[in-house]
N, C-alpha and C positions, 0 to 999 in steps of 0.2 A: 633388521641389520644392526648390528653392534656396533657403535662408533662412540667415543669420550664426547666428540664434538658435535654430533647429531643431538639436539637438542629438542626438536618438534619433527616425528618425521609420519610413519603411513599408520603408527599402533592409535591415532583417537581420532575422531571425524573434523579435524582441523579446516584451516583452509588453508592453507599453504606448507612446507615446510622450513625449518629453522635449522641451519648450520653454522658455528661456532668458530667463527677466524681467530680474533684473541678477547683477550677481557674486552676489549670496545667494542666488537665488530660480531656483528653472525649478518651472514646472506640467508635470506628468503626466496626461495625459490617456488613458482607455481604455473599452471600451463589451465587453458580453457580455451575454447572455442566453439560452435554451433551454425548451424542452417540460420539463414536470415530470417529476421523477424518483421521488416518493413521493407517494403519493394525499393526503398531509393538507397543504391548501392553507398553512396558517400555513409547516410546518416545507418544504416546499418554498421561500414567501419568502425564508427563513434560509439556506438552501443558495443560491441561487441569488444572493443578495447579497454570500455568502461568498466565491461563486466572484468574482462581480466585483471585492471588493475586493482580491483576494489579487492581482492584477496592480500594482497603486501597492505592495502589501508587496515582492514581487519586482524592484524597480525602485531600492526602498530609501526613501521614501516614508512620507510621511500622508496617510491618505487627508481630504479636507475639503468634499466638497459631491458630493451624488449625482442625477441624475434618474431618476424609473423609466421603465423602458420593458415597455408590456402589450401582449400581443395576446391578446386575449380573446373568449367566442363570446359572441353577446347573448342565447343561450339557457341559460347559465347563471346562477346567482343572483347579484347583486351581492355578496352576502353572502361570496362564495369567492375575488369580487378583494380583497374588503375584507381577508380576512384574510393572503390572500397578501402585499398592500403593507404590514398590518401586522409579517408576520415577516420581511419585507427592511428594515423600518425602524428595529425593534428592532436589527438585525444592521448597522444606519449607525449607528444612536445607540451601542451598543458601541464601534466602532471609533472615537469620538471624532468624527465626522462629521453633517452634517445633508443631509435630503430638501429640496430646493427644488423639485420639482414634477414633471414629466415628461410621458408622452403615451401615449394608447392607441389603439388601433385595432382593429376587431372581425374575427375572425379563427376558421377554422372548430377552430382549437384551442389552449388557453390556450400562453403563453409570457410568463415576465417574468426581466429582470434587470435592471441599471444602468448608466446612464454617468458614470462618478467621474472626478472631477480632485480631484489629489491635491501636494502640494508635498516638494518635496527641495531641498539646496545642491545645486549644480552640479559641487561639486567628491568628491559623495556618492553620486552615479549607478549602481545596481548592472546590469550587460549580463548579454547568457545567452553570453559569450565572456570570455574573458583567463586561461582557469584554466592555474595553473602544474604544470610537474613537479615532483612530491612531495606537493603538494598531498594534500589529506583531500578525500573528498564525500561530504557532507552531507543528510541526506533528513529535515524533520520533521514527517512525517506516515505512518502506512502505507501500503502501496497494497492494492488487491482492489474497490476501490468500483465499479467496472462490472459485475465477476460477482455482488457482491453483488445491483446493484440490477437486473440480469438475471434472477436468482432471486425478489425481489420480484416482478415483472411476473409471473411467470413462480406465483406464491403460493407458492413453493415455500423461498423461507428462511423459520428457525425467528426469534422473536423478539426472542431475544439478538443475531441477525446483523446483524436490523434496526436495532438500538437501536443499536449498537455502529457502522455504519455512515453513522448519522445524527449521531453524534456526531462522527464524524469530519469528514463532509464540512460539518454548521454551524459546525466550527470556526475561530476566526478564525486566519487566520497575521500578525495585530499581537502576538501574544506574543512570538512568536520574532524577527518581523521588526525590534522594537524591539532585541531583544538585539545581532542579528547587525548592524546598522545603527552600532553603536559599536565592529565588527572589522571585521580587514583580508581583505573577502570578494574573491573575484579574479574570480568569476561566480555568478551566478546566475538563476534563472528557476522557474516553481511547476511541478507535473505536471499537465497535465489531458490533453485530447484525443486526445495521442498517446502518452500513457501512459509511464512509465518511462523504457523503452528506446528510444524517441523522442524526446524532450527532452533525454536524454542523447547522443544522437546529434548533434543540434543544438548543443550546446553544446559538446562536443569537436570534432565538425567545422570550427565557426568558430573554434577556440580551436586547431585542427592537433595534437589531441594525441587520446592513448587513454584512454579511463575503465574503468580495470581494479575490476570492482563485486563485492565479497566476496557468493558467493551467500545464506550462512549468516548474515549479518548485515544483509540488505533485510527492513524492517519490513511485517507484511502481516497484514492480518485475519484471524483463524485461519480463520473457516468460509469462507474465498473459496479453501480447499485444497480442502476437500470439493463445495463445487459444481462447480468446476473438473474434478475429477477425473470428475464423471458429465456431462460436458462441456458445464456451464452458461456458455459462453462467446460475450460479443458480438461482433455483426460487425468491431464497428471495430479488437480486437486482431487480427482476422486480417488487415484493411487496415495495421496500425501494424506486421506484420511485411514484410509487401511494401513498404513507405515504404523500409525500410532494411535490404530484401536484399540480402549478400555485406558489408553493411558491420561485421557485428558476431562476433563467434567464443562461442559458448556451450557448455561444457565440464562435463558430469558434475553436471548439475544437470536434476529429475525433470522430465517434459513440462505437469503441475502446476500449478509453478513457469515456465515459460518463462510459460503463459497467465495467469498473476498478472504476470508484465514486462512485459508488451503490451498489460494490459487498460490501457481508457480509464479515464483518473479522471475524477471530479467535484468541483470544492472540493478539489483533491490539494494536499498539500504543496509547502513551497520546496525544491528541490534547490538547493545551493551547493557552491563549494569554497574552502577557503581554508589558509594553511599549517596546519601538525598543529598547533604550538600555541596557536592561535586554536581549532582545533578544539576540544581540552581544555578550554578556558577556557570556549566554549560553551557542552559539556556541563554542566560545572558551573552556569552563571548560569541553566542552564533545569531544572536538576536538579526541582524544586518545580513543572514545569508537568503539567498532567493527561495530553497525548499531547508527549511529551519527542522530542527529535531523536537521531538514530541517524548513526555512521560507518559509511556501506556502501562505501566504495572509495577506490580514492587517482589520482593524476594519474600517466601516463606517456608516455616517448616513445613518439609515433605510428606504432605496427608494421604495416607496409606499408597499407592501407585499412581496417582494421579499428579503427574507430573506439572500438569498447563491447566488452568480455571480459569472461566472466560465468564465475567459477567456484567 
């Protein structure tokens, strides 16, 4: 669509869109939602609100006004949407945001998240392209939340894995995103659907460069080794390797580990890049937060098609 003021809209693999009110002001607009990932309806709201707000964080953003969106069965209790839209509401009310209302529709199996609009300057816009050479990337959040909550399904993680990956995925990325919103970030974008090794793919491909990613230093939940390894592994890492076949070079790193790069996230963290010593500076300003940001890689020239090097 052609618009002066349409600024980020459906032409790059963004996560949100950008519209242009005046020199100070563009709205961020973006919508998500999904099937529940944990049986307890509250702490599903929370995750599922999380993931939608973490798109206005990825953009570089506030988020400021939410609606929900339900598809719900009418043979369930009212009592389990109830507590659903209470744990996405608490997870708006955190993020400095409010509920104004939304819509539901009956449906043979629950599903809720949000559509946020959220505001940034114009001149503050963060893309999932422009990362430079030399560049640091930036990952603040771990990955393993699909094998983990495959293993759930599945009754087969132990408690800790649970708890551990619940905290992950209701967390908000306004901590960080607040930080990294006052540096010089050159891209960015969060991890979910395509997991890791796909969004980093995306975001060097548009950006014509290689993200050479330290294996030894990608953040990941310890028990998503162990399920992995007895090959607790979802569909979608096996689609997220075929998405960016021949495009990637993985080197001396355990089979594992590759299915921790490819699992799909939930509520995943911001990947970014920005010079190294932005990056330092980061570290420090987040040093105090509960799940902290990690350097898994840095920016290089684009070695023949091989976008992401993993060693």
């Amino acid at each position: 669509m052609n618009d002066k003021n349409l600024m980020v809209g459906i032409e790059t693999s963004d996560d949100a869109a950008v519209y242009k009110l005046n020199d100070e002001t563009a709205v961020i607009q973006t919508l998500d939602f999904f099937t529940p990932v944990v049986d307890d309806p509250y702490t599903f709201g929370q995750i599922a609100a999380a993931n939608s707000l973490s798109d206005i964080y990825a953009m570089g953003g506030k988020p400021k006004v939410a609606l929900n969106i339900v598809c719900f069965p009418s043979c369930l209790s009212v009592d389990v949407l109830g507590e659903i839209l209470k744990g996405g509401a608490d997870k708006v009310i955190e993020a400095g945001a409010v509920v104004i209302g939304g819509h539901t529709v009956d449906d043979n199996e629950p599903k809720y998240g949000l559509s946020v609009m959220g505001l940034v300057h114009p001149d503050r816009i963060l893309r999932n392209f422009g990362c430079k050479i030399g560049d640091r990337i930036m990952l603040t959040k771990p990955i393993g939340t699909g094998i983990i909550i495959t293993a759930i399904k599945g009754e087969i993680a132990s408690k800790d894995a649970y708890e551990k990956t619940v905290k992950v995925m209701s967390t908000l990325n306004k901590y960080v995103g607040e930080v990294i919103a006052k540096h010089d970030i050159t891209a960015c974008t969060d991890v979910t659907g395509f997991g890791l090794m796909g969004h980093s793919y995306e975001m060097a491909s548009a950006s014509n460069v290689t993200l050479k990613l330290y294996g030894n230093k990608i953040p990941y939940i310890s028990e998503a080794r162990e399920y992995a390894e007895m090959g607790i592994v979802p569909a979608g890492a096996y689609k997220n390797r075929r998405y960016i076949e021949g495009k990637y070079n993985i080197k001396n790193i355990p089979e594992w580990m590759e299915d921790v790069l490819f699992d799909p996230q939930t509520s995943g963290g911001l990947l970014f890049t920005c010079p190294e010593k932005e990056a330092y500076k980061i570290m420090n300003e987040t040093c105090s937060l509960e799940i902290k940001p990690s350097i898994i890689g840095e920016v290089m020239p684009l070695e023949g098609k091989k976008y992401i090097i993993v060693e």
